[in-house]
C-alpha positions as CSV (number, residue, x, y, z in Angstrom):
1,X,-6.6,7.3,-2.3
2,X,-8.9,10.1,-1.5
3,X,-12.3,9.8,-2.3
4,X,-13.4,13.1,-3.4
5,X,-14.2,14.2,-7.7
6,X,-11.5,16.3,-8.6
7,X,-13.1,19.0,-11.3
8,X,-13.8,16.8,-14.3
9,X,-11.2,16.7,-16.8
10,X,-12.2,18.6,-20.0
11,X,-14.0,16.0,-23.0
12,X,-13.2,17.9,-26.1
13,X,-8.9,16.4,-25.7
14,X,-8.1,14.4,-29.2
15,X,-8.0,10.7,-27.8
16,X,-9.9,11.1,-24.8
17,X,-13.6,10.5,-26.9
18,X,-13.4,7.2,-26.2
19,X,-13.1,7.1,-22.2
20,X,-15.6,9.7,-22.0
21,X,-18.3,7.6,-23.9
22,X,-17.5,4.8,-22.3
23,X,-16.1,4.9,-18.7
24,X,-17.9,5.4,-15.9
25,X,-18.0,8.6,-14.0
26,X,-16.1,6.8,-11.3
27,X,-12.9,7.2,-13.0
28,X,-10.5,9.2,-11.0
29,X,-6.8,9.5,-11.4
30,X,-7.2,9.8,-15.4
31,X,-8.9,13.3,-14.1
32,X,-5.3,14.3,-12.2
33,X,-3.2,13.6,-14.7
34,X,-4.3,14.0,-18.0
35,X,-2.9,12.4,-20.6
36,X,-2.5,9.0,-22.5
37,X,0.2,6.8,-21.4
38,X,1.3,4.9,-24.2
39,X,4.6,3.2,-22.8
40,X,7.1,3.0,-19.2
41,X,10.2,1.9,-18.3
42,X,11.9,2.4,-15.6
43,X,11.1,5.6,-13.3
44,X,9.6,7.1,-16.4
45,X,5.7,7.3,-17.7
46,X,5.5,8.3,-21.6
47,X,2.5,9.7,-23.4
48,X,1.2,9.3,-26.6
49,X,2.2,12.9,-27.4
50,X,6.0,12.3,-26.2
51,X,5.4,13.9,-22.9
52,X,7.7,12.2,-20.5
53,X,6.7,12.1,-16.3
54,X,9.3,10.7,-13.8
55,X,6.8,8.4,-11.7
56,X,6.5,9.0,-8.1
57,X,2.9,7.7,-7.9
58,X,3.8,4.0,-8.6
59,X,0.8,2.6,-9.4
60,X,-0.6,3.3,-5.9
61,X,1.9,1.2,-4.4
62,X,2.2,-1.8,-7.3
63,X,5.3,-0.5,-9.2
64,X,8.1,-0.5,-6.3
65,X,10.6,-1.7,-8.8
66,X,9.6,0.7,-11.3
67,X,8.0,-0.2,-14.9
68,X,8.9,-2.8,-16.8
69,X,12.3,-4.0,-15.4
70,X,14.2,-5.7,-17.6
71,X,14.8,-9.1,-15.8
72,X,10.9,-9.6,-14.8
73,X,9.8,-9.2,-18.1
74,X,12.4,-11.5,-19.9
75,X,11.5,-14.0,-17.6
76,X,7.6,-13.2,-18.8
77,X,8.3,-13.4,-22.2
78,X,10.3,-16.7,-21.9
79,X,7.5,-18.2,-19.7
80,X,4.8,-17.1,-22.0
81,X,6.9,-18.3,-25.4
82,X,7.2,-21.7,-23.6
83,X,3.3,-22.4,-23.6
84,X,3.6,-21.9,-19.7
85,X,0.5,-22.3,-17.5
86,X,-1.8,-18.9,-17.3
87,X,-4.6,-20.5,-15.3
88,X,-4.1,-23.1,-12.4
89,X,-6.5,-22.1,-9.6
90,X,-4.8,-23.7,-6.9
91,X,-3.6,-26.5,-9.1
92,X,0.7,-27.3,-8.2
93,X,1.9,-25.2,-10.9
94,X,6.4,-24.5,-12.0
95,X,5.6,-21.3,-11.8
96,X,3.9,-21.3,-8.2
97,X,6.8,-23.9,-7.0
98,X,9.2,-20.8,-8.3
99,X,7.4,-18.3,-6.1
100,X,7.1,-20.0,-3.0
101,X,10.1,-21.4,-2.8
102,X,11.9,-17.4,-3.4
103,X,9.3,-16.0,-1.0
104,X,10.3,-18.6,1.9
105,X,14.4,-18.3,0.9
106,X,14.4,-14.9,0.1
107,X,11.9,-13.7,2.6
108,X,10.7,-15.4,5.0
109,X,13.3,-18.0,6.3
110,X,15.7,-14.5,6.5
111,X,13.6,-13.1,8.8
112,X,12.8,-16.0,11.2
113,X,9.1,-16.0,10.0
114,X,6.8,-19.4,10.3
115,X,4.3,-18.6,8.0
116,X,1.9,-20.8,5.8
117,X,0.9,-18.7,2.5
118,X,-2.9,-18.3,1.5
119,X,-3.3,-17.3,-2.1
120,X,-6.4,-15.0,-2.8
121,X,-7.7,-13.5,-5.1
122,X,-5.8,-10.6,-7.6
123,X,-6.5,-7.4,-5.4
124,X,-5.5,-6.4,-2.0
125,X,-8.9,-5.9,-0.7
126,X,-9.2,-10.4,-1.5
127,X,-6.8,-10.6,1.3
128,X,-7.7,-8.3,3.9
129,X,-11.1,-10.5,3.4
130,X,-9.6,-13.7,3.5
131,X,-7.4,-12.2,7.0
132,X,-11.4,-11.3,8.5
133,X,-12.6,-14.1,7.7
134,X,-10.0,-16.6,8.6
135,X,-9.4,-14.7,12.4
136,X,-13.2,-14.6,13.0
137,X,-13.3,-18.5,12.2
138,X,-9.9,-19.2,14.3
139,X,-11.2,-17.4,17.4
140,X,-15.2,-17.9,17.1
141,X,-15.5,-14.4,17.8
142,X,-16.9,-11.7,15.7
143,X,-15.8,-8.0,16.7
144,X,-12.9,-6.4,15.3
145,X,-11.2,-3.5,16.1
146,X,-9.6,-0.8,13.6
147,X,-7.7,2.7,13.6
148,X,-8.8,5.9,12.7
149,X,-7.5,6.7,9.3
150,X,-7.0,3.2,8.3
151,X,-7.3,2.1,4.0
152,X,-8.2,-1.5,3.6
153,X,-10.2,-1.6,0.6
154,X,-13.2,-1.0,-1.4
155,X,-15.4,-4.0,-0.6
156,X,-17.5,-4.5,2.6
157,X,-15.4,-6.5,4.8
158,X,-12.4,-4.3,3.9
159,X,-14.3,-1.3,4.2
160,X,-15.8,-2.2,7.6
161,X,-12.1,-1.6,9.3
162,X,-11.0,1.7,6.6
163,X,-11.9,4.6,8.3
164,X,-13.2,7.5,5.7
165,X,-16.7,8.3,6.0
166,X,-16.7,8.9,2.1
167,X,-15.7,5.4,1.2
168,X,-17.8,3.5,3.6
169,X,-21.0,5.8,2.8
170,X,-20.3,4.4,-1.0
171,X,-20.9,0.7,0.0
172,X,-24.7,1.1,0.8
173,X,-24.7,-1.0,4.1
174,X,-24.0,-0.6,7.9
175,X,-20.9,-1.9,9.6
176,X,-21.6,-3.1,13.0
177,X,-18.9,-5.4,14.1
178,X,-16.0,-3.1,13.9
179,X,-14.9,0.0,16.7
180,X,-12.4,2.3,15.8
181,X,-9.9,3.8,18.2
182,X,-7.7,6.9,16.9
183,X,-4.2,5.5,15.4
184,X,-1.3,6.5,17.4
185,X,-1.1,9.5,15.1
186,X,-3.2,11.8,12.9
187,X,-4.1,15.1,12.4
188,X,-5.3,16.0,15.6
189,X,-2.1,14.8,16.7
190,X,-0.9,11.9,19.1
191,X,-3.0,9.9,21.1
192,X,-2.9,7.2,23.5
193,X,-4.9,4.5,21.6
194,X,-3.1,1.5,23.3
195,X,-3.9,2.6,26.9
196,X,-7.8,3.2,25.8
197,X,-7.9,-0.1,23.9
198,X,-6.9,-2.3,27.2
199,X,-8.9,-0.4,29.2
200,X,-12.1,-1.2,27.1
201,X,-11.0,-4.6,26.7
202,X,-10.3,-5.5,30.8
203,X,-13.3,-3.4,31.7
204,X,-16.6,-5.8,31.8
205,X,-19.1,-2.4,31.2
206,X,-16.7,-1.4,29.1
207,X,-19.5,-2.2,26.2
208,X,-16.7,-3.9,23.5
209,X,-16.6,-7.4,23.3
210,X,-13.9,-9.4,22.9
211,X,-12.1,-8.8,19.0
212,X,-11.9,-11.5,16.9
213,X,-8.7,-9.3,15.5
214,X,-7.0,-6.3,15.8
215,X,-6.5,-4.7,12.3
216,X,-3.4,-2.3,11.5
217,X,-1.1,-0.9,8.9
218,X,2.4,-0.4,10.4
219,X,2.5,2.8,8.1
220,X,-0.3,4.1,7.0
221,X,-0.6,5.6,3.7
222,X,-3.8,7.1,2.8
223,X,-4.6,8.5,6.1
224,X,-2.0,10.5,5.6
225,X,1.8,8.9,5.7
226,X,1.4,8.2,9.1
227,X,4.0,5.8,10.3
228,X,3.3,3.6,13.0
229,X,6.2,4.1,15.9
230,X,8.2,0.7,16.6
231,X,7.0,1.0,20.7
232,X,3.7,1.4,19.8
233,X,3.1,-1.6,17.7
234,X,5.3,-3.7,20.5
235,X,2.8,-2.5,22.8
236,X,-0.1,-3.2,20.1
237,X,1.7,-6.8,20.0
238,X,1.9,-7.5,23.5
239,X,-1.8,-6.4,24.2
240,X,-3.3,-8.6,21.7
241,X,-0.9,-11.3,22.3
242,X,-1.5,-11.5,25.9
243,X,-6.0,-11.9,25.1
244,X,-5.7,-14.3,22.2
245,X,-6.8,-11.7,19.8
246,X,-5.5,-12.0,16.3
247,X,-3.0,-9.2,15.1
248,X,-3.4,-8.5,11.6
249,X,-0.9,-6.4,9.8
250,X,-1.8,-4.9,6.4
251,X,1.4,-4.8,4.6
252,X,-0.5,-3.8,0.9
253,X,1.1,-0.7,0.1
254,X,3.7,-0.2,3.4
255,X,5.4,-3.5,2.5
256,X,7.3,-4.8,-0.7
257,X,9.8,-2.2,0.7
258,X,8.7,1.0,0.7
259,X,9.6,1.5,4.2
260,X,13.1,0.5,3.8
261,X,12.9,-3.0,5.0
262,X,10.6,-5.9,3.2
263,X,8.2,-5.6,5.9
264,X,6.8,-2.3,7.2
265,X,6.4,-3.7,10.9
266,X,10.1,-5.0,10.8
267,X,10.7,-1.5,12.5
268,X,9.3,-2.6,15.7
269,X,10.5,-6.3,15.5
270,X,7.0,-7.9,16.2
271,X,5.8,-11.2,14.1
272,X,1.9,-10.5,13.5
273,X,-0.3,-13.7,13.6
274,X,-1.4,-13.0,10.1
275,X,0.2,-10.4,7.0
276,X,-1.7,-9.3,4.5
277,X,0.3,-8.9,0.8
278,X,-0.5,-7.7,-2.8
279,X,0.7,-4.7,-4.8
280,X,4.3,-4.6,-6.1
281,X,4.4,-8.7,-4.6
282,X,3.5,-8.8,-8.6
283,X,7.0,-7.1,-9.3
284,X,5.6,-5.6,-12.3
285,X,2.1,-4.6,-11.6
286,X,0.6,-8.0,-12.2
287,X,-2.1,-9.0,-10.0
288,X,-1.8,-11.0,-6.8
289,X,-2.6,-11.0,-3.6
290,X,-1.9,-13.1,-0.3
291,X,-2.2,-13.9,3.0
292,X,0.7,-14.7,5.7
293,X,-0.8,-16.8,8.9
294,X,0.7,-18.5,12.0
295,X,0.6,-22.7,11.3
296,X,-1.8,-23.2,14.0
297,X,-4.3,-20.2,12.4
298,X,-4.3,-22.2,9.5
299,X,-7.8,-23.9,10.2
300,X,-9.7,-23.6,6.4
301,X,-11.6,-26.7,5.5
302,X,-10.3,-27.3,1.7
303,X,-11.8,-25.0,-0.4
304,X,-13.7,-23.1,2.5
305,X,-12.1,-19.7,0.6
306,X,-11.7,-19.3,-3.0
307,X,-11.2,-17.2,-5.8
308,X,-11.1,-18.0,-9.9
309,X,-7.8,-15.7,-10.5
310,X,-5.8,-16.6,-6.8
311,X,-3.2,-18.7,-9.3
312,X,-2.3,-16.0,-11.1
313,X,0.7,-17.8,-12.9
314,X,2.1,-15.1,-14.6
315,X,2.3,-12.9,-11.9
316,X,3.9,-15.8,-9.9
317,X,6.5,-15.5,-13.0
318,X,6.8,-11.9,-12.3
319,X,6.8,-12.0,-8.7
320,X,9.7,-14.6,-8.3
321,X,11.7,-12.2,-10.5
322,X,11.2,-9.2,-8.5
323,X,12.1,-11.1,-5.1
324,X,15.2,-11.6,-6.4
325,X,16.7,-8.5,-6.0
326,X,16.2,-8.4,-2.1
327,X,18.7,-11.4,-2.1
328,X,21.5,-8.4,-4.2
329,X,24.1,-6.5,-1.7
330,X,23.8,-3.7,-4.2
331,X,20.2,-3.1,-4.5
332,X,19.8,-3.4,-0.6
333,X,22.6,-0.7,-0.3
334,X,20.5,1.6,-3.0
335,X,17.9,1.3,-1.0
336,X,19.1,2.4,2.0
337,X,21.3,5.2,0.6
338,X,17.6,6.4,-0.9
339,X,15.8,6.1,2.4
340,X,18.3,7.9,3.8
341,X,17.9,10.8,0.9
342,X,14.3,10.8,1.4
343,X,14.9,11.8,4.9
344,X,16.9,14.6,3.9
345,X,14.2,16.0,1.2
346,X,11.8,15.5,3.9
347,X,13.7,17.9,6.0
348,X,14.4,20.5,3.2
349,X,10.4,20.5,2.7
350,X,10.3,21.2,6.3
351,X,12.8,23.7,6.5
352,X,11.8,25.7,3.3
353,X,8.0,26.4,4.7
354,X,7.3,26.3,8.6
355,X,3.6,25.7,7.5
356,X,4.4,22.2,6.2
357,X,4.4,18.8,8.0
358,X,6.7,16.3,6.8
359,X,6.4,12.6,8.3
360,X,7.8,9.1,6.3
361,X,10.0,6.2,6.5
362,X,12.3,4.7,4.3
363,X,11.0,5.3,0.4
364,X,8.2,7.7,1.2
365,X,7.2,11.1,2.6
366,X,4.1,12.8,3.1
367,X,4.3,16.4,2.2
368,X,1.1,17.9,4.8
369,X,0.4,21.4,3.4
370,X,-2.5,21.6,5.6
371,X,-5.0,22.7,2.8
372,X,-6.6,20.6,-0.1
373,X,-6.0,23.5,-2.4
374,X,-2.3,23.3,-1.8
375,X,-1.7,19.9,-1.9
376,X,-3.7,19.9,-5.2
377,X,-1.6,22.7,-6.4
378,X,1.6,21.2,-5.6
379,X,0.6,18.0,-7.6
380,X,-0.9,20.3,-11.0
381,X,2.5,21.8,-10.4
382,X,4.1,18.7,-10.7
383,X,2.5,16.9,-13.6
384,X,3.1,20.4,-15.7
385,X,6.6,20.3,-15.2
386,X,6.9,16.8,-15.8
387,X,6.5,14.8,-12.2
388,X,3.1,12.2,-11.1
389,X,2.6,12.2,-7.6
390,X,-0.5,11.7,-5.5
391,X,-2.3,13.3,-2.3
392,X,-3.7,11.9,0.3
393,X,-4.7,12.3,3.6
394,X,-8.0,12.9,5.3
395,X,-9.0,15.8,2.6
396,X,-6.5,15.3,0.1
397,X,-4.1,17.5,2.3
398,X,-1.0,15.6,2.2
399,X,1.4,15.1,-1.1
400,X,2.5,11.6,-1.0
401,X,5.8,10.9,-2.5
402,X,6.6,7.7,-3.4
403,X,9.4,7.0,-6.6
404,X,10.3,3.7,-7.2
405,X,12.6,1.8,-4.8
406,X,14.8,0.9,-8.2
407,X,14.9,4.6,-9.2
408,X,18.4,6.0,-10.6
409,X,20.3,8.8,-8.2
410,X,20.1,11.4,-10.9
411,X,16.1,10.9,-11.6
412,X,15.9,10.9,-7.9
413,X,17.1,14.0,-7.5
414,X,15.5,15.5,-10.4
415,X,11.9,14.5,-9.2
416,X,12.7,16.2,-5.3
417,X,13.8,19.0,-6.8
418,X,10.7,19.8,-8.7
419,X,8.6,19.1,-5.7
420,X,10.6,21.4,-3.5
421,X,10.1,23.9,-6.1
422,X,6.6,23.2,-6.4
423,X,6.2,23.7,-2.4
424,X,7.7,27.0,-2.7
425,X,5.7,28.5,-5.5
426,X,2.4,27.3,-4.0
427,X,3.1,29.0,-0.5
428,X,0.8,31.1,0.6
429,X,-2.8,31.5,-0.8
430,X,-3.5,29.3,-3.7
């Protein structure tokens, strides 16, 4: 998400009156795309006016398997019917049993990962809290160290390790305990972050004391669509391994398989000490969030860490659903065929304007026009001619294209084909 006001969105639209009286000003994406979404299903958004939008915005990152998939919600509506629990806390629940128990067959056992599950509270930004919290406790130390370009959140622990000026400036304190080091990538192009971070690490004057945690995205997605190569986070792995510093991965938006595999940093074959989970883990944009830890990391006094909403039971309903199709030959083999068409579009994006940067893995690309103006351009393009897709990036440069993992070949190919369009028509000045 990039934090800057788009030009307001005009108040004199029949039913808008409402949100204009009574939201605050702090509303954003409603000012991108304006209109009133009255139903969804599938890849497609509808308005209340009969407009319909092929969805490659996905809910920031919590509709990977599209909008309203048949199977999750039947097995909402059957939960709910049967007077199911809503509320537990962190009470034993059916439906928590349920998601567990898929999470560890399904995902976990699969991929040879020893992890006890902390359930937080319903956003992201509740685990990436939890993870600071939890490695500064396990180590006794409290430094961390974060990457230029990084998205973690919108409250203060999570916005001490995201790196946009804009965001932290909005929080109203000063962050002290965290230093940044460029990400392996970004717009100034490639650095070499690992070789500066063990040198500031081994060097006694090196004036950084040892990390509690070292806090990454294996992909990240607001900075830009900057993926994380698979040496670099081996290397990333090793060095923190090697001082007893924590590695947390941030697998909010990069995991649930947007990067082609369940796990963004399943690329690079590391095992993090601690994940951190949310988004589409709700399968149909329900609210949850979580965080993966090593056994022996798992050093919380009972109810040390809270949260009212971390048993979220319906979204434990919802959630179970969704996992099941990562244990289906032919969604896996959807999945891959569309990573592997993504690639393609990224390199007919490429091809069709030398002044565009494409980078992405699996199920998204980022589309860097280079200028704010384009990139805005491209995406009014878009929603007139029926497509939702977001920028980001450190100005709102980059077009971030991300349809849903479930999406059909033929909307697929309908949605790229307006972008590649739209990428043509706003060459040149805007």
């Amino acid at each position: 998400m990039t934090v800057t006001r788009p030009d307001a969105a005009p108040k004199t639209r029949a039913g808008t009156e409402v949100f204009d009286e009574l939201e605050s000003e702090v509303r954003l994406y409603c000012r991108k795309f304006p209109a009133v979404f009255a139903s969804a299903k599938g890849s497609t958004l509808v308005a209340e006016d009969g407009r319909e939008f092929l969805d490659f915005f996905c809910g920031a990152g919590a509709l990977n398997y599209g909008h309203n998939d048949d199977r999750v919600i039947a097995k909402m509506v059957d939960y709910l019917t049967a007077d199911g629990v809503l509320h537990g806390l962190d009470m034993h629940t059916t439906a928590k049993r349920a998601f567990l128990s898929r999470l560890r067959d399904v995902v976990l056992r699969p991929r040879g990962l020893d992890y006890r599950v902390q359930f937080c509270g319903p956003t992201g930004t509740d685990a990436v809290e939890a993870a600071l919290k939890l490695a500064r406790k396990a180590t006794g130390r409290r430094p961390v160290v974060a990457f230029t370009g990084a998205f973690h959140g919108m409250s203060n622990g999570s916005l001490s390790v995201t790196g946009s000026r804009s965001a932290r400036r909005g929080s109203g304190v000063s962050f002290s305990d965290t230093t940044f080091l460029p990400f392996e990538d970004g717009p100034a192009g490639r650095f070499d972050s690992i070789g500066l971070l063990e040198r500031l690490l081994d060097d006694p004057s090196g004036g950084v004391e040892p990390p509690a945690a070292v806090v990454v995205e294996s992909l990240q997605m607001d900075g830009g669509v900057y993926p994380a190569s698979a040496g670099w986070l081996r290397d990333l792995r090793a060095v923190t391994a090697a001082r007893g510093i924590v590695l947390v991965c941030d697998e909010i938006q990069a995991g649930c398989g947007r990067t082609g595999r369940f796990f963004g940093f399943e690329h690079a074959g590391i095992v993090p000490d601690v994940v951190t989970l949310s988004k589409s883990l709700g399968g149909v944009g329900m609210p949850i969030s979580l965080v993966l830890l090593r056994p022996e990391l798992d050093v919380w006094a009972p109810g040390e860490h809270t949260g009212t909403f971390r048993g979220n039971q319906l979204a434990f309903v919802a959630g179970e659903a969704a996992l099941e199709l990562w244990d289906r030959p032919d969604f896996l083999a959807a999945l891959a065929a569309h990573s592997e068409r993504m690639a393609g579009f990224a390199e007919d994006v490429a091809a069709a304007d030398a002044e565009v940067r494409t980078r992405g893995r699996g199920m998204v690309v980022g589309i860097d026009t280079r200028r704010t103006e384009r990139a805005a351009a491209v995406q009014r393009h878009c929603f007139a001619h029926g497509l939702i897709v977001e920028t980001c990036g450190r100005g709102g440069e980059v077009v971030k294209v991300t349809p849903p993992l479930t999406i059909g070949g033929d909307d697929l190919e309908r949605g790229l084909a307006i972008l590649l369009d739209a990428v043509r028509r706003t060459a040149g000045p805007v």
